[in-house]
C-alpha positions in Angstrom: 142.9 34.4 95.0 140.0 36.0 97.0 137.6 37.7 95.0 136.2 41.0 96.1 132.4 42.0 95.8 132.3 45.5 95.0 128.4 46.6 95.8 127.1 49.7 93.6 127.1 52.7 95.7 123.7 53.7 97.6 122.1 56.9 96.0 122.9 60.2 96.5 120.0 61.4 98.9 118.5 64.8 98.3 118.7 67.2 101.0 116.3 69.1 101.8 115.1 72.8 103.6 111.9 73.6 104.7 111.0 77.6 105.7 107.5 77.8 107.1 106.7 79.7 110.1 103.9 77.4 111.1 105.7 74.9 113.7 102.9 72.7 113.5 103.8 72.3 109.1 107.1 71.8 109.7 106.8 69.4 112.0 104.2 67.2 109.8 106.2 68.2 106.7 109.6 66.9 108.0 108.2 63.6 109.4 106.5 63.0 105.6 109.4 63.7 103.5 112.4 62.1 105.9 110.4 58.8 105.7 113.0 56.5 104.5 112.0 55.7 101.3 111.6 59.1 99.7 115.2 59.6 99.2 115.0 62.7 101.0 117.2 64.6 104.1 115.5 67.3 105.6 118.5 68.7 106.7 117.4 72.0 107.9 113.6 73.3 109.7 113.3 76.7 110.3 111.0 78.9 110.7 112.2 82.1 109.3 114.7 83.4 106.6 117.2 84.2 109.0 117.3 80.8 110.5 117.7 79.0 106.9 120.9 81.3 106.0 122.0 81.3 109.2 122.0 77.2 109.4 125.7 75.3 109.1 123.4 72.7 106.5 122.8 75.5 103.8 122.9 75.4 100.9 120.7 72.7 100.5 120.0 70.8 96.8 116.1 72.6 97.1 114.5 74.7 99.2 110.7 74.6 100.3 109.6 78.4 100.9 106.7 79.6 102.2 105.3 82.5 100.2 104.5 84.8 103.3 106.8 84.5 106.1 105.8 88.3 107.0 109.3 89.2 107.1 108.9 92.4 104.3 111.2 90.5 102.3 110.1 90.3 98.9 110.2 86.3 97.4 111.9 87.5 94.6 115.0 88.6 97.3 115.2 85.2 98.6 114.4 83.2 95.4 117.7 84.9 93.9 119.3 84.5 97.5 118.7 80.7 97.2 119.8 80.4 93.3 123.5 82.3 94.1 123.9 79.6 96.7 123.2 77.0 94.3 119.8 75.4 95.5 116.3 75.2 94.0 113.7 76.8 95.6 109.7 75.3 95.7 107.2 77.8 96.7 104.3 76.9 99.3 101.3 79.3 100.3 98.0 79.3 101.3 97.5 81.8 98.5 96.8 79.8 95.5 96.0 83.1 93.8 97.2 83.6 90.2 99.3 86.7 90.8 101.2 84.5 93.7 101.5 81.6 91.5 102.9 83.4 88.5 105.2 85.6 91.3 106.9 83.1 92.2 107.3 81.5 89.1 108.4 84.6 87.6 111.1 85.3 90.6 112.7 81.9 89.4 110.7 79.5 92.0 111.0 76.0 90.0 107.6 74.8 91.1 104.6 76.5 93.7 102.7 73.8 95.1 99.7 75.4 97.2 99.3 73.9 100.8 95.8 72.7 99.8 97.6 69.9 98.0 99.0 67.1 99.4 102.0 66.2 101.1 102.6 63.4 97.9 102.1 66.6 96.1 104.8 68.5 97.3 106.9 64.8 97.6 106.6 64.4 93.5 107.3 68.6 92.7 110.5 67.7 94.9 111.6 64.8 92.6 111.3 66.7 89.7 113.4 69.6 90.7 115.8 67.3 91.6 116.4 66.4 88.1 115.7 70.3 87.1 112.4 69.4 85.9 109.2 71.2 86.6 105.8 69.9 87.8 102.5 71.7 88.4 99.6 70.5 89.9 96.3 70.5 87.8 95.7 74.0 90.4 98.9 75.6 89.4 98.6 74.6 85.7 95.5 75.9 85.1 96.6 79.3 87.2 99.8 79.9 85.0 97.9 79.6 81.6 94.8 82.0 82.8 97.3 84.6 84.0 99.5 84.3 80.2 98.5 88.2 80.0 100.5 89.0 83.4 103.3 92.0 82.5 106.1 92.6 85.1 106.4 96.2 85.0 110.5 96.2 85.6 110.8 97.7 89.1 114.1 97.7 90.5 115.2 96.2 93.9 115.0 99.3 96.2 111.8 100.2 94.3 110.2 97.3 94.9 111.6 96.7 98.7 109.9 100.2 99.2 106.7 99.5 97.2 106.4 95.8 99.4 107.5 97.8 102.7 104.6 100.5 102.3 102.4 98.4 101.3 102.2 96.3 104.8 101.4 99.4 106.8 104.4 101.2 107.6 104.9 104.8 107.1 107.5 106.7 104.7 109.5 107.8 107.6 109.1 103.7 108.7 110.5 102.7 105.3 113.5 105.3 105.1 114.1 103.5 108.8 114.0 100.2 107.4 116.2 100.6 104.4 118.5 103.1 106.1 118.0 106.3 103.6 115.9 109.4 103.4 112.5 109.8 103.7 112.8 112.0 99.9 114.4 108.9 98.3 111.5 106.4 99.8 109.2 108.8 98.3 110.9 108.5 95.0 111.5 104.7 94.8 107.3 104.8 95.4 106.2 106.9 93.0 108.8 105.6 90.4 107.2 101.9 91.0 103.6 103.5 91.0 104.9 104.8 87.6 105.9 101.8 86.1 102.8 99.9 87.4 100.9 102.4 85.7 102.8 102.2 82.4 101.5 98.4 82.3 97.8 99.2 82.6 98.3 98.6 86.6 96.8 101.7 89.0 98.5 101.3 92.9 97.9 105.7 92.7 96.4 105.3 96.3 97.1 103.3 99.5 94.1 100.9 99.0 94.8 99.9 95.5 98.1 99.2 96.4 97.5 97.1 99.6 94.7 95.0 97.5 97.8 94.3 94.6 99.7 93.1 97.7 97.4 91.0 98.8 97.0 89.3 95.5 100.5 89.0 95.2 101.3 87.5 98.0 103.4 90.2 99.8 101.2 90.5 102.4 98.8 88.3 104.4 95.4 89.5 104.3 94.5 90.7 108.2 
């Protein structure tokens, strides 16, 4: 009778996306986490939005973000976007701020892992998510219980699309361009968010409040 070894099967590996439009992070990012013994794919690089939902290899089991790919896409958008398709998404920014941190947490980001940390950082935030777990760094930690007080004043999508467009630089007639309406309705999805900001102790009434809240959000990049 011959006996037949039957070998437990290898582990599933995780597979992986990184968005960053910094070639030069991607690059050192990919070679770090495909390193045989992390477990982990990297099965798509890109360097914009477009390029990760355009790729044949999404969805991906988690996505690694990048806060401010300067595409006037709000996170929130794309964090949502990522969900539906059945992934996790990990924030990374150079903005280690408290409004980004608690942004992105807020949007439904499972971990924001600033890129002042380490790539074993990043390596261990992955692992958790994996296994729908949360980690934050001491940085992120300490971020998300100093900003407990943060409200979310309830905007809705076109409100805050408009709101995040104006906010970069462009002009109403710009905006109504961009999101294919009237220049009337931008006017009214802006001072409906300035409203609500308001409402929640939060005064964007001119253009250099509002571009400072951007900044501190992480909509924009400061120049």
């Amino acid at each position: 009778m011959t006996r037949t070894s039957l070998s437990a099967p290898a582990p599933a590996r995780l597979r992986v996306a990184i968005v960053d439009d910094h070639q030069l992070l991607l690059d050192g990012l990919s070679a770090r986490l495909a390193k045989s013994r992390s477990g982990i794919d990297v099965a798509v690089m890109t360097t914009s939005w477009r390029g990760l939902l355009a790729s044949e290899a999404f969805p991906t089991d988690i996505v690694v973000l990048d806060l401010n790919l300067e595409d006037d896409i709000p996170i929130g958008v794309k964090i949502r976007a990522i969900s539906a398709a059945g992934a996790k998404t990990i924030v990374i920014s150079r903005h280690a701020d408290t409004a980004s941190i608690r942004g992105a947490i807020r949007a439904g980001a499972i971990a924001f892992v600033p890129k002042s940390e380490s790539a074993a950082e990043l390596l261990e935030a992955i692992r958790a998510a994996a296994v729908d777990r949360q980690r934050h760094s001491p940085v992120v930690q300490r971020a998300l219980t100093d900003g407990a007080s943060d409200v979310d004043p309830g905007l809705g999508r076109q409100e805050m699309r408009a709101l995040v467009l104006y906010a970069a630089g462009r002009s109403i007639r710009q905006v109504a361009e961009d999101m294919e309406t009237t220049q009337e309705t931008v006017k009214s999805y802006i001072k409906r968010a300035r409203r609500k900001y308001l409402a929640v102790g939060i005064d964007l009434g001119s253009k250099l409040l509002l571009r400072r809240h951007a900044v501190r959000q992480g909509w924009i990049t400061p120049e």
